[in-house]
C-alpha positions, 0 to 999 in steps of 0.5 A: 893355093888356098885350101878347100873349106868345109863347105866347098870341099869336094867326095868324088865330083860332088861337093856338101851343098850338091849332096845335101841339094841330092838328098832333099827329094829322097829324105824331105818325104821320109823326114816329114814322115818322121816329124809326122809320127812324132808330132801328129801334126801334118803341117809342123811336119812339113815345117819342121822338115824344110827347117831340117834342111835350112839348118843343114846348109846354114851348118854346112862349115861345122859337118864332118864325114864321119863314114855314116850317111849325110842322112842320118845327120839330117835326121839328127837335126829333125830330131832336135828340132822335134824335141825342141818343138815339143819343150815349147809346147810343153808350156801349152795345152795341145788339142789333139787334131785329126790323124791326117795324112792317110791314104787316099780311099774312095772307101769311107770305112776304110779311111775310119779304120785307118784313123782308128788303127793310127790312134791306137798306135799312137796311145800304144807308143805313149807307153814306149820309153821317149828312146825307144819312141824315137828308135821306132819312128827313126827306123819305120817312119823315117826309114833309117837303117839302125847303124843311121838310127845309132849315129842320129842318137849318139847310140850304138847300134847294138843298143838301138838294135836292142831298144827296137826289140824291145819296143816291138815286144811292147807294142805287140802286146799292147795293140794284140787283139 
């Protein structure tokens, strides 16, 4: 008898490619989310998010259950990405586009207040170290747990815990009215 590869291996009746099939409808739109926060740009969201998933199945072999959420690996994946995208354009001038991507409203001054309230977050996040940055839209844009956050960061979750409230701290001194 042959032994199971990674790949084929099975957690109770489903095997990796089912689960990581499972997780594409919950984590593709909290993946996006996160790219989005990250990079402002709603398009190399999407991208960056379906390449997440791409480099997932084609690395399928090299995961290994290590009791976290095959999520927060994911994440970790969109992660890298995100900062290899941002190595990349380093080399180039970026334009800054419009906030996309906000809720729809028949209400012109509303929409306006919504982009100005994103932009003031997004200037206010510029001040956060690039961990904390990543601390904050891992866990309210990405919607991980900080256990998910830590394993996604090779932190420990004490230290996410703590680059949060302090990021929290910043942020609310920098947008208090």
């Amino acid at each position: 008898m042959e032994p199971e590869s990674e790949t084929t291996q099975t957690y109770g009746n489903q095997s990796q490619e089912e689960r990581l099939a499972a997780l594409f409808d919950s984590c593709y739109p909290r993946l996006a989310r996160y790219v989005y926060a990250r990079t402002g740009d709603h398009t190399d969201a999407e991208d960056i998010a379906s390449e997440v998933f791409m480099r997932a199945l084609e690395s399928l072999d090299s995961y290994q259950e290590r009791g976290l959420p095959m999520e927060a690996w994911l994440f970790r994946i969109a992660h890298n990405l995100v900062v290899d995208r941002f190595r990349r354009a380093s080399r180039f001038e970026r334009v800054e586009e419009p906030v996309e991507g906000l809720p729809d409203s028949p209400d012109p001054a509303h929409v306006a207040e919504e982009c100005l309230m994103m932009a003031d977050v997004r200037t206010a996040m510029d001040h956060l170290t690039p961990e904390q940055r990543d601390v904050v839209t891992l866990r309210f844009f990405g919607g991980l747990a900080s256990r998910e956050v830590a394993a996604a960061l090779h932190k420990s979750d004490g230290a996410v815990r703590e680059m949060q409230r302090a990021a929290l701290e910043k942020l609310r001194g920098l947008l208090a009215p």
